[in-house]
N, C-alpha and C positions, 0 to 999 in steps of 0.2 A: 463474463459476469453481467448480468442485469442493471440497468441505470436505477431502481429506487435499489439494490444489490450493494451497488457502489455510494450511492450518497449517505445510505445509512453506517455502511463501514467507515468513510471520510468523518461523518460527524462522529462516532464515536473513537476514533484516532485521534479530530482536533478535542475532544473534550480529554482524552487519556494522556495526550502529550502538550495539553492548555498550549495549542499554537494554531490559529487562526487561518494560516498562511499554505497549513498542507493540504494537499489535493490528493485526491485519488482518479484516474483517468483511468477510461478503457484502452485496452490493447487493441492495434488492429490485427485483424484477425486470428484473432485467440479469446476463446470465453470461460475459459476456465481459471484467468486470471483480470490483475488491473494491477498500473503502475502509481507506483508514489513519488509525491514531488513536494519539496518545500520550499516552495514560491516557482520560478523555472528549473529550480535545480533536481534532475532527478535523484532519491536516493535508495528505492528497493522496491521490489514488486510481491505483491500478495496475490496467494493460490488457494483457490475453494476447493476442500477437500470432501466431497461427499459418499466415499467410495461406503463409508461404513451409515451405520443407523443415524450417524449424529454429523449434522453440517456443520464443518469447523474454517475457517480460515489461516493459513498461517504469513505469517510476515516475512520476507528474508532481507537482509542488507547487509552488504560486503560493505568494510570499512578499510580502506587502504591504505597502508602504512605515512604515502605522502601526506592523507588525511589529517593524520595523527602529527604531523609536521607543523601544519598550518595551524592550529590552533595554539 
């Protein structure tokens, strides 16, 4: 993904999820995605889907049961 690609999806993630803190980072060597993180911690990576008429993105995040412990 593109660097103004990526700042423009960060900012509309920190305004969708009001948290200041999350990033979106390029991947090395892969462009058809970018990682997310909120603050060091990473928590799921987003993929540019452009195969069709319409450029969409989507989000994935595995949540793991320990996850689900700690809180």
């Amino acid at each position: 993904m593109k660097p103004d690609e990526i700042r423009k999806i960060e900012a509309y993630l920190r305004s969708k999820f009001e948290l200041p803190s999350l990033q979106v980072r390029a991947r090395p060597r892969k462009d058809d995605s970018a990682e997310v993180y909120i603050g060091e911690e990473f928590i799921g990576v987003i993929f540019r889907d452009d195969e069709d008429e319409d450029l969409s993105w989507n989000f994935q995040m595995a949540i793991l049961e320990i996850d689900l412990e700690e809180g």
